[in-house]
N, CA, C and O atoms as a Maestro MAE file, in Angstrom:
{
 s_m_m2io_version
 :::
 2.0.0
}

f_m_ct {
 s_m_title
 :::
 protein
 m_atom[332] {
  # First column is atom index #
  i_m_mmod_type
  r_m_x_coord
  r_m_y_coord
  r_m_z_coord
  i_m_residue_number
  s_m_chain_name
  s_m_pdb_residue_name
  s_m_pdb_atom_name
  i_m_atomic_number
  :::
  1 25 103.537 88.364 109.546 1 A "UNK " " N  " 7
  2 3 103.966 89.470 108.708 1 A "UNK " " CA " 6
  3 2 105.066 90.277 109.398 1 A "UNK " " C  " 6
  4 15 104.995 91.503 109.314 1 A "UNK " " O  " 8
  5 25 106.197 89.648 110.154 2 A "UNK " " N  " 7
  6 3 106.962 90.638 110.901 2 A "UNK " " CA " 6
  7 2 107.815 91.323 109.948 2 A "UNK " " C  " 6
  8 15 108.310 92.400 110.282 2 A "UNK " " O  " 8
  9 25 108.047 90.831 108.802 3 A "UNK " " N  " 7
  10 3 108.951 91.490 107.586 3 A "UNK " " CA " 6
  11 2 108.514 92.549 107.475 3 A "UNK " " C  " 6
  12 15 109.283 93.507 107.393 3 A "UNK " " O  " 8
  13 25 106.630 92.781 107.420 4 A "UNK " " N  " 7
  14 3 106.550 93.938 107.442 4 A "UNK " " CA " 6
  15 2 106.343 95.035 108.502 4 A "UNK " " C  " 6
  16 15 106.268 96.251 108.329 4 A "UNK " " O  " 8
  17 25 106.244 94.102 109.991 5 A "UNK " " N  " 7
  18 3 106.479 95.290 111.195 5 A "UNK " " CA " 6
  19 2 105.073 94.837 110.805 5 A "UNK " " C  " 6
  20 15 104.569 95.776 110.189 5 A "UNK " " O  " 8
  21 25 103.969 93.524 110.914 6 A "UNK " " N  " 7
  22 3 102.684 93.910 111.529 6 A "UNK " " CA " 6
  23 2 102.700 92.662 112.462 6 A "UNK " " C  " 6
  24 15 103.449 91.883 111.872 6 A "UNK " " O  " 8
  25 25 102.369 92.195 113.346 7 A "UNK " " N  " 7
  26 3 102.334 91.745 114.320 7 A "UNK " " CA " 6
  27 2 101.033 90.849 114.957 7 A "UNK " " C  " 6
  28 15 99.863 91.085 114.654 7 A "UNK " " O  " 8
  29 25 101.385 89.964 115.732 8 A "UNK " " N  " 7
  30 3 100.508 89.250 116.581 8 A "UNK " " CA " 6
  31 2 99.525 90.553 117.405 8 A "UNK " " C  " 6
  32 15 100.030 90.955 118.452 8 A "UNK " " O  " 8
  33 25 98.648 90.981 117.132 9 A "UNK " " N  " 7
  34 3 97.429 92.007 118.280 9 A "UNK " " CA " 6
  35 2 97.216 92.941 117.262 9 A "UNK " " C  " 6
  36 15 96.118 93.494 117.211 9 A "UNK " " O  " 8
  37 25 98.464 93.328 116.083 10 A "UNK " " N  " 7
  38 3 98.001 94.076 115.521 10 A "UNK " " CA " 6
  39 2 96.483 94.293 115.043 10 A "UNK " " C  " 6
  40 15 95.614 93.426 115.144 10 A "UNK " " O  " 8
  41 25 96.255 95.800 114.413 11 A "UNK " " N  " 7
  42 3 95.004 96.016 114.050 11 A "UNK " " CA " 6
  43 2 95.557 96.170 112.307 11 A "UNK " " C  " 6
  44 15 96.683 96.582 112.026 11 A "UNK " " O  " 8
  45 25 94.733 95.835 111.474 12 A "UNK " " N  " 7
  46 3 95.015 95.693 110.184 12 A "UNK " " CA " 6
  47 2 93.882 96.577 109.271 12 A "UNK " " C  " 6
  48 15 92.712 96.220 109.417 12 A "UNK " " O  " 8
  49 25 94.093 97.470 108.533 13 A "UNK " " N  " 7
  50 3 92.942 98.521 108.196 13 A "UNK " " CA " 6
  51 2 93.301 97.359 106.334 13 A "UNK " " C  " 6
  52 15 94.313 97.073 105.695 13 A "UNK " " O  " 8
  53 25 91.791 97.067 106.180 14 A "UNK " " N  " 7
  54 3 91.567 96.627 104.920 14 A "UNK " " CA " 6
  55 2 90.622 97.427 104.095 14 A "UNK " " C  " 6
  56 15 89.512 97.641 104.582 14 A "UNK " " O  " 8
  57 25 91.012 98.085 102.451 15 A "UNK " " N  " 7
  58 3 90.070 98.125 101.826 15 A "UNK " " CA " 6
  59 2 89.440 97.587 100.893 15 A "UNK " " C  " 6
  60 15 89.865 97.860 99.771 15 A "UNK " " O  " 8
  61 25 88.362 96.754 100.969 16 A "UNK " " N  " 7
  62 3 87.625 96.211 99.860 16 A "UNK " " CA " 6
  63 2 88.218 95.954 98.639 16 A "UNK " " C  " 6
  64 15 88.238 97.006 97.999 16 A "UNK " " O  " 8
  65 25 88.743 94.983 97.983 17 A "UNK " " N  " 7
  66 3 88.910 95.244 96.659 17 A "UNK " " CA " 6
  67 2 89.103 93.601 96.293 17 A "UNK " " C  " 6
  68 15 89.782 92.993 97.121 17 A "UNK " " O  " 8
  69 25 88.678 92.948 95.351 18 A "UNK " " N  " 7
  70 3 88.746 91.420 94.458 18 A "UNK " " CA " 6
  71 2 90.114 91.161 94.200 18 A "UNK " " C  " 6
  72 15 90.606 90.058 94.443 18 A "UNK " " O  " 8
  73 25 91.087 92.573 93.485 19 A "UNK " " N  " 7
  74 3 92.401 92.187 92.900 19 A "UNK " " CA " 6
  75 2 93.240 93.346 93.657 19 A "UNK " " C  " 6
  76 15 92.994 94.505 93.992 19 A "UNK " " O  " 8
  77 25 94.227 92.573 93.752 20 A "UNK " " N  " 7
  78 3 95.202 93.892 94.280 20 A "UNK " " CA " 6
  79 2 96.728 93.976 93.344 20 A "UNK " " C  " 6
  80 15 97.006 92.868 92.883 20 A "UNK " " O  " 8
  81 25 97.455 94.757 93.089 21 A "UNK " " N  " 7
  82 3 98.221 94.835 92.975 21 A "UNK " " CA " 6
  83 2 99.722 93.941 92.864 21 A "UNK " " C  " 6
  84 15 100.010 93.977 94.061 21 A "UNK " " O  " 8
  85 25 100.521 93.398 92.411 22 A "UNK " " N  " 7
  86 3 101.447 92.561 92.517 22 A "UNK " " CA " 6
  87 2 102.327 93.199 93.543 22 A "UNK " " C  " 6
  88 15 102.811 94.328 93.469 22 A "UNK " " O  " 8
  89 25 102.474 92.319 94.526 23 A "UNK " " N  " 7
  90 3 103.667 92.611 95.652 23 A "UNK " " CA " 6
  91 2 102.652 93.536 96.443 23 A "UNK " " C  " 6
  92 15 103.211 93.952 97.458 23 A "UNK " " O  " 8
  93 25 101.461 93.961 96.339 24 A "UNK " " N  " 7
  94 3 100.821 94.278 97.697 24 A "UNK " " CA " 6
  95 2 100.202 93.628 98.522 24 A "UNK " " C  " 6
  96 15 99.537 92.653 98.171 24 A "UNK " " O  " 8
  97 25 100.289 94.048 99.879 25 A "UNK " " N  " 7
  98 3 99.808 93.342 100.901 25 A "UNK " " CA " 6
  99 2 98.359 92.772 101.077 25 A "UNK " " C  " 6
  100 15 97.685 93.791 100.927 25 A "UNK " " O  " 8
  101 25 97.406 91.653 101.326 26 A "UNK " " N  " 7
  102 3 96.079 91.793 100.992 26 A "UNK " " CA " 6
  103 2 95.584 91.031 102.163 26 A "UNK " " C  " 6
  104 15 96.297 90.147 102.640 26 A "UNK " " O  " 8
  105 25 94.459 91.292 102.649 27 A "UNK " " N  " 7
  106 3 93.573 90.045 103.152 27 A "UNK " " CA " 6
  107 2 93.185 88.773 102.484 27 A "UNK " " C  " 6
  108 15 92.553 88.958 101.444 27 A "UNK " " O  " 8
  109 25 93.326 87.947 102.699 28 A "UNK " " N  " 7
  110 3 93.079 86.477 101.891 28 A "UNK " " CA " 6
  111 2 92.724 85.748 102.339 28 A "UNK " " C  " 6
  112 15 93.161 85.548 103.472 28 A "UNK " " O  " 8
  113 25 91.584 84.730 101.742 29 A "UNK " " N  " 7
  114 3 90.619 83.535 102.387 29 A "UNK " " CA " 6
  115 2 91.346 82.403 101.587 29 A "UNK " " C  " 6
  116 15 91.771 82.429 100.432 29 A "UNK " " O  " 8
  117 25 91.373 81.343 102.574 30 A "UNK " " N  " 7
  118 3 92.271 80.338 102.407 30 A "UNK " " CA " 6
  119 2 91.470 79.192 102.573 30 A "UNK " " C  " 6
  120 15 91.965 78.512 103.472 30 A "UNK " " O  " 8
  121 25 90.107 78.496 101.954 31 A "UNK " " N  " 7
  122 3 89.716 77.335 102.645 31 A "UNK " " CA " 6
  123 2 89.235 77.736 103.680 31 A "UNK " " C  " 6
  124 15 89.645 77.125 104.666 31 A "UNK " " O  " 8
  125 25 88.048 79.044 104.001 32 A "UNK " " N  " 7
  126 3 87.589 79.597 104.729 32 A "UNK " " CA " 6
  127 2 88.359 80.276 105.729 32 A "UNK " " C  " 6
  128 15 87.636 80.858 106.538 32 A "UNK " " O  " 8
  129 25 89.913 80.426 105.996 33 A "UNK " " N  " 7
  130 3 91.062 80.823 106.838 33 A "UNK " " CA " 6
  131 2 91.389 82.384 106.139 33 A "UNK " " C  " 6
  132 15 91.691 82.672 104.981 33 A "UNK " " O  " 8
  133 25 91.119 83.595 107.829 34 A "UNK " " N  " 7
  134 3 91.908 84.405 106.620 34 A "UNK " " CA " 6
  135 2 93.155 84.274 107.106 34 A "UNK " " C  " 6
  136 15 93.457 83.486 108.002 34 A "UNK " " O  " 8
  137 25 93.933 85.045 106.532 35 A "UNK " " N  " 7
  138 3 95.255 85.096 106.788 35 A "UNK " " CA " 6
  139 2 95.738 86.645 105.589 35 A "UNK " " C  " 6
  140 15 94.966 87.073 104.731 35 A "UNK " " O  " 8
  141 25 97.162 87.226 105.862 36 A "UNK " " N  " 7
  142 3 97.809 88.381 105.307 36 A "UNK " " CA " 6
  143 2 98.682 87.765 104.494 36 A "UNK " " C  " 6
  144 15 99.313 86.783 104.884 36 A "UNK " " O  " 8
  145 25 98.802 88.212 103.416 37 A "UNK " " N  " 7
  146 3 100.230 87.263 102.094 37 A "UNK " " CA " 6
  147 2 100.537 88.709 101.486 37 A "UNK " " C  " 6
  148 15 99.841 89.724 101.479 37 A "UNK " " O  " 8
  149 25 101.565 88.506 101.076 38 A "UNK " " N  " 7
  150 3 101.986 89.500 99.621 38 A "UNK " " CA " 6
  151 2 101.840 88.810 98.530 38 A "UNK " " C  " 6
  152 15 102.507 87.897 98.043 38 A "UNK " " O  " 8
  153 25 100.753 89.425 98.151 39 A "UNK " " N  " 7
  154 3 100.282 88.988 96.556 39 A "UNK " " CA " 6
  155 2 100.910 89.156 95.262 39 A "UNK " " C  " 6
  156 15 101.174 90.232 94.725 39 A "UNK " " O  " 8
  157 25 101.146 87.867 94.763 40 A "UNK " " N  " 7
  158 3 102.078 87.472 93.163 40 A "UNK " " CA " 6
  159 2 100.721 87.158 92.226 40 A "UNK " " C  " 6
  160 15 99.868 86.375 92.646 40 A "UNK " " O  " 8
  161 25 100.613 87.673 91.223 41 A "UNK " " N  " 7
  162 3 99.538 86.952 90.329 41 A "UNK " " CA " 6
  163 2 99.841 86.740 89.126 41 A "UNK " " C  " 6
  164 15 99.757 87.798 88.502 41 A "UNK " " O  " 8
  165 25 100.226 85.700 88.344 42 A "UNK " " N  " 7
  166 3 100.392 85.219 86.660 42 A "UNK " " CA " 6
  167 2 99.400 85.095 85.956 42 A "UNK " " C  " 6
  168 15 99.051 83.929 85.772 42 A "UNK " " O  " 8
  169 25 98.746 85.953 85.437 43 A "UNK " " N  " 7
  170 3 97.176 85.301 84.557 43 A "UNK " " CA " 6
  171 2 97.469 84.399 83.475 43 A "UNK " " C  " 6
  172 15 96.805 83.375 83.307 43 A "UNK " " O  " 8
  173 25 98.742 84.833 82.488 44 A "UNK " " N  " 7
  174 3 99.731 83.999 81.836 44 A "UNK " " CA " 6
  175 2 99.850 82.424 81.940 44 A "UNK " " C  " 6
  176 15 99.763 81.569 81.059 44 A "UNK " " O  " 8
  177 25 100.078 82.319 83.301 45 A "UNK " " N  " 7
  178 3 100.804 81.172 83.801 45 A "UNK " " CA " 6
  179 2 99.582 80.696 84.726 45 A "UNK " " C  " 6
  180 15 99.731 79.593 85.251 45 A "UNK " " O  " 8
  181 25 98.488 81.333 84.969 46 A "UNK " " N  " 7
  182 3 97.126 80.827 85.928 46 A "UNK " " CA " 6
  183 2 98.201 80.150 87.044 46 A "UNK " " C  " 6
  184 15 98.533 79.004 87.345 46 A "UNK " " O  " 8
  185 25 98.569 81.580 87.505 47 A "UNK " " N  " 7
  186 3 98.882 80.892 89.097 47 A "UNK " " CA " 6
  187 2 99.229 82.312 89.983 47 A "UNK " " C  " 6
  188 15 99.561 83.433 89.597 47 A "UNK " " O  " 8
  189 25 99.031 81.828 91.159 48 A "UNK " " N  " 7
  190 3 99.008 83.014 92.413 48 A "UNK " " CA " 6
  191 2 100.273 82.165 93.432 48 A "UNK " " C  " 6
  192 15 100.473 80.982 93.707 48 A "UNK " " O  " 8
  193 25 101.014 83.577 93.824 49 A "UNK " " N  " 7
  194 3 102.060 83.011 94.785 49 A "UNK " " CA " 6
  195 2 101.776 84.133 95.875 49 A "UNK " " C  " 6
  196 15 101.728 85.360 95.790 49 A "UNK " " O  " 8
  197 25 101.640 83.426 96.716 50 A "UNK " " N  " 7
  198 3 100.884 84.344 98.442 50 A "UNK " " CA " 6
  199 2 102.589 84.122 99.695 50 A "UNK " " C  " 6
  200 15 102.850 83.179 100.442 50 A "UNK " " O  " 8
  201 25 103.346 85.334 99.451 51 A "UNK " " N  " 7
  202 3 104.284 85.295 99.947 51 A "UNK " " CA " 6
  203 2 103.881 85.697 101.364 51 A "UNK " " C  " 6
  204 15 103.191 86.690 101.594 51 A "UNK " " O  " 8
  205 25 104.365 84.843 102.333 52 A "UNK " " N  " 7
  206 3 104.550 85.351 104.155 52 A "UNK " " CA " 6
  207 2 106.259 86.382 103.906 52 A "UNK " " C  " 6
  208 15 107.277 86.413 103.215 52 A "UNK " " O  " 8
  209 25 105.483 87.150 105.174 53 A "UNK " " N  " 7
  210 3 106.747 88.485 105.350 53 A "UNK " " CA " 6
  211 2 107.399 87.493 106.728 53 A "UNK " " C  " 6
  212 15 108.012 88.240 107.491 53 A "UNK " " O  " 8
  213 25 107.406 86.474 107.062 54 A "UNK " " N  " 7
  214 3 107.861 85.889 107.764 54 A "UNK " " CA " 6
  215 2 108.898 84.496 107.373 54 A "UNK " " C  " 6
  216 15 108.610 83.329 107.109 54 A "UNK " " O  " 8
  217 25 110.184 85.202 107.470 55 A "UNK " " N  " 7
  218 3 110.766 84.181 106.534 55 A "UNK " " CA " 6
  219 2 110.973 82.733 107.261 55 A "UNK " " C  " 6
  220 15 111.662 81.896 106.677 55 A "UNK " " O  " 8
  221 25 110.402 82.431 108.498 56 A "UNK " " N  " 7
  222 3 110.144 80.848 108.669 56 A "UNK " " CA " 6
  223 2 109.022 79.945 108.165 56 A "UNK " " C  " 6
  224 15 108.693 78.946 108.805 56 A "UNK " " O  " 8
  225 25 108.434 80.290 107.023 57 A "UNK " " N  " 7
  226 3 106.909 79.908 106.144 57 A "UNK " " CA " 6
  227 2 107.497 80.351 104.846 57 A "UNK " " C  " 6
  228 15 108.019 81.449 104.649 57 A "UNK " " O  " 8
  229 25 107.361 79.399 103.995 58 A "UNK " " N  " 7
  230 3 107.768 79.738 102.570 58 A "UNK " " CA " 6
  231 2 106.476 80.327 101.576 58 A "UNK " " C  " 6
  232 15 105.392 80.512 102.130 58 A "UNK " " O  " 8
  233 25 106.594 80.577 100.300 59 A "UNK " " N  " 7
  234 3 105.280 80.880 99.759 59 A "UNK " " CA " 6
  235 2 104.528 79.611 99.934 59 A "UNK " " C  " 6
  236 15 104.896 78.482 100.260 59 A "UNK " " O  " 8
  237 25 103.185 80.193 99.577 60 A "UNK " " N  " 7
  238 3 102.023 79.343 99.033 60 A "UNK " " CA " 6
  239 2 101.627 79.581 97.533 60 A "UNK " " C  " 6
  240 15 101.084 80.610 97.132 60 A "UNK " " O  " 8
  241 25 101.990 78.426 96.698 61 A "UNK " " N  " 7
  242 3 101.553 78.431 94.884 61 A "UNK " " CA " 6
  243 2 100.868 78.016 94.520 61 A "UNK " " C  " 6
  244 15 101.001 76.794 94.582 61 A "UNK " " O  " 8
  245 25 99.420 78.542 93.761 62 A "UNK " " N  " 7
  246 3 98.457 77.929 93.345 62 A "UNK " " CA " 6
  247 2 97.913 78.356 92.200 62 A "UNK " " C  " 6
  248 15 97.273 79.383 91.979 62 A "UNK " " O  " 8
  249 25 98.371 77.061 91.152 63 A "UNK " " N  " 7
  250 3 97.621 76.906 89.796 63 A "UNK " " CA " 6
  251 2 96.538 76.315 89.697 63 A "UNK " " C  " 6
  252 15 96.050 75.706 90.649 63 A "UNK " " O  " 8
  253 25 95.882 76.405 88.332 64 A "UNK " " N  " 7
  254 3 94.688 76.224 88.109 64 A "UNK " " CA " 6
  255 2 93.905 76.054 88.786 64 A "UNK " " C  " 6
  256 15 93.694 76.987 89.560 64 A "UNK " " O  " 8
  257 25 92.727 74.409 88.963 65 A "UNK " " N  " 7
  258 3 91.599 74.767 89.844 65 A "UNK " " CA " 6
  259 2 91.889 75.092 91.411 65 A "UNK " " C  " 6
  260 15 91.023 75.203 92.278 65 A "UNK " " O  " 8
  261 25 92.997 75.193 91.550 66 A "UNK " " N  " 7
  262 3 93.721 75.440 93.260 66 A "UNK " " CA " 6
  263 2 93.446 76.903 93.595 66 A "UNK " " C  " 6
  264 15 93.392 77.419 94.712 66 A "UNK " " O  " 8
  265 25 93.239 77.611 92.083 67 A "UNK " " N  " 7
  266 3 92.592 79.112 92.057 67 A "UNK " " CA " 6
  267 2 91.227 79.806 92.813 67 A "UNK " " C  " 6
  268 15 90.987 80.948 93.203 67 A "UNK " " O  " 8
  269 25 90.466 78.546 92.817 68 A "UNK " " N  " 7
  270 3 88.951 78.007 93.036 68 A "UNK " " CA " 6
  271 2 88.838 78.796 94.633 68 A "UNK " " C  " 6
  272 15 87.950 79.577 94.976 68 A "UNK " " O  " 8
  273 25 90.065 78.310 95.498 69 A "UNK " " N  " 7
  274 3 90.599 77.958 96.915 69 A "UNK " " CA " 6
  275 2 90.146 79.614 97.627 69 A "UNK " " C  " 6
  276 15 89.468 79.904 98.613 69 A "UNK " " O  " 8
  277 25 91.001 80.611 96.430 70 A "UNK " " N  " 7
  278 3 91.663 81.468 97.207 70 A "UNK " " CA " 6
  279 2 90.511 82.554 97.238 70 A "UNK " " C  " 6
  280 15 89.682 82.321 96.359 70 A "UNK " " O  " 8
  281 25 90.298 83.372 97.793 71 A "UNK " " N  " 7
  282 3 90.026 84.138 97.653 71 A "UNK " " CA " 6
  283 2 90.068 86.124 98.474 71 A "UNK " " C  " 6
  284 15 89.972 86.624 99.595 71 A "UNK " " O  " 8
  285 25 90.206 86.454 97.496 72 A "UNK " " N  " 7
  286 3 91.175 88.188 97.641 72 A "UNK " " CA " 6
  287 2 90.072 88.916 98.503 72 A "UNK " " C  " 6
  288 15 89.072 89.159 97.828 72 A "UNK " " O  " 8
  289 25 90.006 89.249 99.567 73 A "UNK " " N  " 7
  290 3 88.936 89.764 100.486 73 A "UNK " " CA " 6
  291 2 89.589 91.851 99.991 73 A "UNK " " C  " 6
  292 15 88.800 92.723 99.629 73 A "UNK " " O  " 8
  293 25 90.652 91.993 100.108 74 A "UNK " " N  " 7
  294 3 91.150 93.475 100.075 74 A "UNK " " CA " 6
  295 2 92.367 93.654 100.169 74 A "UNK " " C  " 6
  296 15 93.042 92.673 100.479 74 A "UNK " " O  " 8
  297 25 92.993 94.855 99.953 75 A "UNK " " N  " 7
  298 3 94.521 95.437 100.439 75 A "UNK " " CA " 6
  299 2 94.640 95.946 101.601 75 A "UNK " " C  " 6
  300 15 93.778 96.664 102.108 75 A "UNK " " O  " 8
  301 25 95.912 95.571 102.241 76 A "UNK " " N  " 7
  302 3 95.658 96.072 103.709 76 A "UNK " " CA " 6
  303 2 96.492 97.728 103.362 76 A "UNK " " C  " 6
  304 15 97.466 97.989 102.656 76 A "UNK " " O  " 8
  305 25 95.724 98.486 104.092 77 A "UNK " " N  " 7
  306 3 96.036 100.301 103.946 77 A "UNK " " CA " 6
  307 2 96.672 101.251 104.720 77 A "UNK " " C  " 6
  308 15 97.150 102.372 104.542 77 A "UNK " " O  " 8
  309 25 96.455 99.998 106.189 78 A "UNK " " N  " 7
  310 3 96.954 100.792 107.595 78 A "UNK " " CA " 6
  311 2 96.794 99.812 108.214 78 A "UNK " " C  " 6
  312 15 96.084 98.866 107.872 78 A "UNK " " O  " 8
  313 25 97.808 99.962 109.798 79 A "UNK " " N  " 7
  314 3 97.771 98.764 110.598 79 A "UNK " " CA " 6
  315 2 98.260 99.840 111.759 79 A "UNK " " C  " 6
  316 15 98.809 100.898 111.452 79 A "UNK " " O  " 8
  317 25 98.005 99.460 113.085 80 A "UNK " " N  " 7
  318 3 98.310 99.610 114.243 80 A "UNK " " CA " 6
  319 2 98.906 99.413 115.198 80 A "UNK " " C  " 6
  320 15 97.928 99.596 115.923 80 A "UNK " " O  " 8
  321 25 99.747 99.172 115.947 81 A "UNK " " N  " 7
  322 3 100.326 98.727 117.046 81 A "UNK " " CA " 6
  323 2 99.897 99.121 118.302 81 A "UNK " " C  " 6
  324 15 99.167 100.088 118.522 81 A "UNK " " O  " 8
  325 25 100.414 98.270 119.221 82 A "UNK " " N  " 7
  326 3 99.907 98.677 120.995 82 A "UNK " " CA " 6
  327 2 101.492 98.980 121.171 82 A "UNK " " C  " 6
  328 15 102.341 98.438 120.464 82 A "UNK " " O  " 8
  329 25 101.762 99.836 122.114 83 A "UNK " " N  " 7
  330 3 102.568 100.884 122.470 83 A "UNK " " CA " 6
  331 2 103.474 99.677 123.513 83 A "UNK " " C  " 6
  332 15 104.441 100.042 124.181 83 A "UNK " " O  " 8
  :::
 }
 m_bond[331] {
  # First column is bond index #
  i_m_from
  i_m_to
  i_m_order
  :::
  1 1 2 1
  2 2 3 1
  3 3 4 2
  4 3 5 1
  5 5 6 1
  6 6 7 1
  7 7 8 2
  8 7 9 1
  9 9 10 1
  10 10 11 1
  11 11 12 2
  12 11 13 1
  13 13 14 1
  14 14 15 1
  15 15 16 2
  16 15 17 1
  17 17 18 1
  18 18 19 1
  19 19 20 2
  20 19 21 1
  21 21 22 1
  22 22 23 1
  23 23 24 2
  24 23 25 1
  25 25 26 1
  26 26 27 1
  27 27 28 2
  28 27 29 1
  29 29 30 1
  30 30 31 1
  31 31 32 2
  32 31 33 1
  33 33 34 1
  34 34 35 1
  35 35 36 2
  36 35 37 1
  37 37 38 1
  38 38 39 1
  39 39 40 2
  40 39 41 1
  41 41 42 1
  42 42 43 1
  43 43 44 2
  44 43 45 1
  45 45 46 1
  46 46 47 1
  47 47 48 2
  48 47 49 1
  49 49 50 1
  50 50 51 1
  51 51 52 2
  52 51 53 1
  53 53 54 1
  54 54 55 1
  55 55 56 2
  56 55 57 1
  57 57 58 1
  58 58 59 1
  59 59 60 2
  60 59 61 1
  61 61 62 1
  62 62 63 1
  63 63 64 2
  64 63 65 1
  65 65 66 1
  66 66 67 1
  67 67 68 2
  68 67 69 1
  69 69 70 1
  70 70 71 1
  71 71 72 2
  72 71 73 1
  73 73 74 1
  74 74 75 1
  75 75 76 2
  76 75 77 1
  77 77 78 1
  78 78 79 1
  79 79 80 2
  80 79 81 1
  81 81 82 1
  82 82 83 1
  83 83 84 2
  84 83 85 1
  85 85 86 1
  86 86 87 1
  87 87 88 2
  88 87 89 1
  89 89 90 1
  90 90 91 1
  91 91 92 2
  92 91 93 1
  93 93 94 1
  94 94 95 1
  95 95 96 2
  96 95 97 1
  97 97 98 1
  98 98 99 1
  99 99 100 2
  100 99 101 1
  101 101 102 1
  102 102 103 1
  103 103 104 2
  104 103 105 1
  105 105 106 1
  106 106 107 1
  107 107 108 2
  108 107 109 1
  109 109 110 1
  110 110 111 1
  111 111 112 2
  112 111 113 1
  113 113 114 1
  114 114 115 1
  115 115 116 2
  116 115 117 1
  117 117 118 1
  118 118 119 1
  119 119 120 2
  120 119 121 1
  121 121 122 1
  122 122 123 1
  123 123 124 2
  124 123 125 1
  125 125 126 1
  126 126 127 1
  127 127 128 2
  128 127 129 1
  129 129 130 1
  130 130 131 1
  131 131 132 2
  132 131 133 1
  133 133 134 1
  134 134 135 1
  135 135 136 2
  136 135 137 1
  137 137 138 1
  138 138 139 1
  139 139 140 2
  140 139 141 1
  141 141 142 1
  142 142 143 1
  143 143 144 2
  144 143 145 1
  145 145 146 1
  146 146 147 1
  147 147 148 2
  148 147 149 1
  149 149 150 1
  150 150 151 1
  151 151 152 2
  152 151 153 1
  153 153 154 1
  154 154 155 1
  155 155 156 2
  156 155 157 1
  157 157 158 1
  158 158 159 1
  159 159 160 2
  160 159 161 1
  161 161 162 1
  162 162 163 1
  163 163 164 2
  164 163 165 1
  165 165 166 1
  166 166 167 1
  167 167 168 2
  168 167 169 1
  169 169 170 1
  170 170 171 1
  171 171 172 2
  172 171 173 1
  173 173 174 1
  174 174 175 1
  175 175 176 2
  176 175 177 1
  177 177 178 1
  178 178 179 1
  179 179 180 2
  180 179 181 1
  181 181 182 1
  182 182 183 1
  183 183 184 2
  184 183 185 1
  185 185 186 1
  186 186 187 1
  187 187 188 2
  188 187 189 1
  189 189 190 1
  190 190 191 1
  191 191 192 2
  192 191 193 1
  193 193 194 1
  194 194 195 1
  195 195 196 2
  196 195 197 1
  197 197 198 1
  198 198 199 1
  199 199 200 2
  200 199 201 1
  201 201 202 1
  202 202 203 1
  203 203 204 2
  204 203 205 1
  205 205 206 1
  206 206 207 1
  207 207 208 2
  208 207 209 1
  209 209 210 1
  210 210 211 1
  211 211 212 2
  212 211 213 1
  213 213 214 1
  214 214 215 1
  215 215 216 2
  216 215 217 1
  217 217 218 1
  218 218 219 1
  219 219 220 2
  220 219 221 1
  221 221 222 1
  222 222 223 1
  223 223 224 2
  224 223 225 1
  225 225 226 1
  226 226 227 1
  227 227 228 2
  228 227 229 1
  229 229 230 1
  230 230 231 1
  231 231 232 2
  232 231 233 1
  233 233 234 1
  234 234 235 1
  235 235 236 2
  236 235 237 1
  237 237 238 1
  238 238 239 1
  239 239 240 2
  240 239 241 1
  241 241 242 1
  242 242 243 1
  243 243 244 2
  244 243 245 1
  245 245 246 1
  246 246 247 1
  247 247 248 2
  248 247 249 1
  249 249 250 1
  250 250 251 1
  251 251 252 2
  252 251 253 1
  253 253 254 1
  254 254 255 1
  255 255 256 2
  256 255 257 1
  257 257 258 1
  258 258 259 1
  259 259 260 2
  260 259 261 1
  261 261 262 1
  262 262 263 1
  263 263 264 2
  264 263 265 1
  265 265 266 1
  266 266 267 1
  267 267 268 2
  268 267 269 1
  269 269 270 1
  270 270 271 1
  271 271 272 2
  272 271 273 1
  273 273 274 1
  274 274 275 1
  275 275 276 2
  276 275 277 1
  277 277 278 1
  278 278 279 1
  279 279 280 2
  280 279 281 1
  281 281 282 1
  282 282 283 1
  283 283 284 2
  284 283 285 1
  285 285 286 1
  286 286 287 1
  287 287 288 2
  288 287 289 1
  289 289 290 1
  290 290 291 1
  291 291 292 2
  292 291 293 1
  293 293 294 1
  294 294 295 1
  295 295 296 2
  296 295 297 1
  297 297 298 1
  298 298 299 1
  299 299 300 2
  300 299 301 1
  301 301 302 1
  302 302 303 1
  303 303 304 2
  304 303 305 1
  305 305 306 1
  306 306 307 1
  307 307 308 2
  308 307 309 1
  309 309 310 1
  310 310 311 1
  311 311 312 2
  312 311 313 1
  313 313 314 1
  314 314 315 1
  315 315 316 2
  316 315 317 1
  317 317 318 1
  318 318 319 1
  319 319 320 2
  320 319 321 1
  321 321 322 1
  322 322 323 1
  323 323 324 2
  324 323 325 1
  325 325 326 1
  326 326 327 1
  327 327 328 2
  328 327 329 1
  329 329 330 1
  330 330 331 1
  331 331 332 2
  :::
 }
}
C-alpha cells in the first residue's frame, strides 16, 4: 500500500464492517490470506476489483462464484508508522 503511505511494520487500525465503501481502503481475506486492497464493487455486473496502492501489482477481478473467495473483514481507519 505505499500509494497510500502504509507500509511494511505498519500498524493498520480496522473497523469491523462486511461492505465498505467504493474506493475505500479495507481488510480482505483472500483464500484464507489477509491482505489491504482498495475496494471496487459492481452488484450490476457481480464483480469486485481489489486495487493494490502499489503500482508494481495490478488489480485483482472477481466475478461470480470467484465472489465465494473474498471476503470483506473491515475498513482500515488509522494506521501508524515507526519514526
Amino acid at each position: 500500500m505505499i500509494g497510500a503511505r502504509i507500509y511494511d511494520g505498519d500498524i493498520v487500525f480496522i473497523r469491523e464492517m462486511p461492505i465498505v465503501e467504493n474506493g475505500e481502503i479495507a481488510a480482505v481475506i483472500i483464500d484464507d490470506e489477509a491482505t489491504l486492497k482498495r475496494v471496487y464493487y459492481y452488484p450490476s455486473q457481480g464483480k469486485l476489483v481489489l486495487t493494490p496502492e502499489n503500482p508494481a501489482y495490478e488489480p485483482l477481478v472477481y466475478v461470480g462464484d470467484e465472489l465465494n473467495q473474498i471476503r470483506i473483514l473491515g475498513k482500515a481507519v488509522y494506521f501508524m508508522s515507526a519514526l
